[in-house]
C-alpha positions in Angstrom: 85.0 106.5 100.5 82.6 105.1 103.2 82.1 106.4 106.9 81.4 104.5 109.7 78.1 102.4 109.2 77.3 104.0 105.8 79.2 102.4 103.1 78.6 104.6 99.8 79.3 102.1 96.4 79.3 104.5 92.9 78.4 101.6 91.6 75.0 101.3 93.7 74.3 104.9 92.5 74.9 104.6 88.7 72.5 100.9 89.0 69.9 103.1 90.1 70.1 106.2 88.2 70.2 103.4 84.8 66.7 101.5 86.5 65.3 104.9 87.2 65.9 105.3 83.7 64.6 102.1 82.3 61.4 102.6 84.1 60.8 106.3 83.4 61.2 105.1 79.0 58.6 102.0 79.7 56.4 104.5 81.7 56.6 107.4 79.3 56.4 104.8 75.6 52.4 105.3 75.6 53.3 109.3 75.7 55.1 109.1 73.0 52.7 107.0 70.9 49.8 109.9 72.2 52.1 112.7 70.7 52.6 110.9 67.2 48.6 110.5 67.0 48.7 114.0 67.7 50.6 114.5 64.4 54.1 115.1 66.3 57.2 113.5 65.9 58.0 112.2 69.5 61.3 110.8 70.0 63.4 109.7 73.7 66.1 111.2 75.2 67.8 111.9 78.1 67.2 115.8 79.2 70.6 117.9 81.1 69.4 116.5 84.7 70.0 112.8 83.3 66.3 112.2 83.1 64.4 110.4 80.7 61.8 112.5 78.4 59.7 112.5 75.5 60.5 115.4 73.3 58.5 117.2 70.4 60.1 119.8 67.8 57.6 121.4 66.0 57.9 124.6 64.0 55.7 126.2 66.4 58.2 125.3 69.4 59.0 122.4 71.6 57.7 120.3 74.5 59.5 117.4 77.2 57.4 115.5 78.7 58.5 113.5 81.8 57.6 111.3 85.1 57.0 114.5 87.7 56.3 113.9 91.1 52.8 113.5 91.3 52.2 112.6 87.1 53.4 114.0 84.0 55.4 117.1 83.5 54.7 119.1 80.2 57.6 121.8 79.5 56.6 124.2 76.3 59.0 126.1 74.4 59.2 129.0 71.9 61.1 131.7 70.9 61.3 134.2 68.7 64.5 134.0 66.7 66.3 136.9 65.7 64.4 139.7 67.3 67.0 142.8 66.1 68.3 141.2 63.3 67.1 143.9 61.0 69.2 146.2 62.7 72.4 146.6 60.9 74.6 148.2 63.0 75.9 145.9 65.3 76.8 148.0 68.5 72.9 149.3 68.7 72.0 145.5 68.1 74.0 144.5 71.0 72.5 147.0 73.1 69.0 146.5 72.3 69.9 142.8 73.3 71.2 143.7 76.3 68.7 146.1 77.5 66.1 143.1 76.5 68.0 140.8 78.9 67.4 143.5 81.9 63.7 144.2 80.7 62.4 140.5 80.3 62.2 140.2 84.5 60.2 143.4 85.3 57.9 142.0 81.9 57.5 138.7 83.1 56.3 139.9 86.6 53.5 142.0 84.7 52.8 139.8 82.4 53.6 135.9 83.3 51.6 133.5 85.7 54.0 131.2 87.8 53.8 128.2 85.5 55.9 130.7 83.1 59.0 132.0 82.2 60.7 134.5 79.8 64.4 134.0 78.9 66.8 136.0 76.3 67.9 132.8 74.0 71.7 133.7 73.7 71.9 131.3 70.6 68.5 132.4 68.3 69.2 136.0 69.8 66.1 136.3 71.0 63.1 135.9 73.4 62.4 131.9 74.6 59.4 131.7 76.9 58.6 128.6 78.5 55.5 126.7 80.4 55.6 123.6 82.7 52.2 121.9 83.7 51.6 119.0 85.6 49.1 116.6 83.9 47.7 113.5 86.3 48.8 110.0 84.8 45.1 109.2 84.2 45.5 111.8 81.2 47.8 109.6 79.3 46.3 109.6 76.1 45.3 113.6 76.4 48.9 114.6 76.2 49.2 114.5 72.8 46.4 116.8 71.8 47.1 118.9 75.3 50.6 120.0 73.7 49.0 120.5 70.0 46.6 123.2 71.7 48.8 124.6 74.1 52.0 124.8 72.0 50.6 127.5 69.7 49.4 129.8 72.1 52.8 130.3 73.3 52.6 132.3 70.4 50.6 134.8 71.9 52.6 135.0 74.9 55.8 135.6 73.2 54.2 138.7 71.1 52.6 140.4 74.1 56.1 140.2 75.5 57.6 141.4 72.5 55.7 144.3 72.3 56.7 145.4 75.3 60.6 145.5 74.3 59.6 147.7 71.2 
């Protein structure tokens, strides 16, 4: 479809989503090499908005790292898997899940800066809490020890939550 003046070619669109691509995984390579001397196994891929990250999975939780608007962005991840699993019957699980789910927003407004969220993770059944910072490209090489000391104190984070949901 085009309109008068403004011709619009799908192919124009998909050219440049691919070179915004290309140039986000040359631009982010030395991040990746900053995370593995951090110990981590970095690896590409494309995130669900189609855009090009670095990504860590470690058993203390996760991290993206991608082009931001004004340097890197550095998402953090952990949850706590499971969190009624000990309870056997299933209808009082699924409650205490559900009741959870309508706590975690009042929590989060107590407890959580901005640069943090809390989220019920339907798939480990439990609570996923999240950071993003922005880090200025000059920090290149930092990244990789940033994430190794702010990954595990997610930990802390997710049990103050926790304890709240008794």
């Amino acid at each position: 479809m085009s309109f008068v003046g403004f011709p619009f070619h799908h192919e124009d669109a998909e050219e440049a989503a691919n070179t915004r691509i290309e140039q986000d995984r040359i631009a982010l390579d030395p991040i990746r090499q900053s995370l593995a001397d951090a110990g981590f196994y970095a690896y590409g891929m494309l995130d669900e908005q189609n855009r090009w990250s670095i990504a860590v999975d470690d058993e203390v939780g996760r991290a993206n790292v991608r082009i931001g608007d004004d340097g890197y962005e550095v998402e953090l991840w952990a949850s706590s898997p499971g969190l009624y699993a000990d309870e056997e019957n299933e209808w009082r699980r699924k409650s205490r899940a559900r009741l959870a789910r309508l706590m975690l927003p009042n929590i989060a407004r107590g407890f959580l800066d901005a640069h943090q969220h809390v989220a019920w993770d339907e798939v480990d059944e439990g609570v996923a809490v999240s950071e993003t910072y922005q880090l200025p490209f000059n920090r290149t090489g930092d990244v990789g020890e940033f994430v190794r000391i702010h990954l595990p104190e997610l930990e802390t984070v997710l049990a103050k939550i926790e304890s709240q949901l008794g």
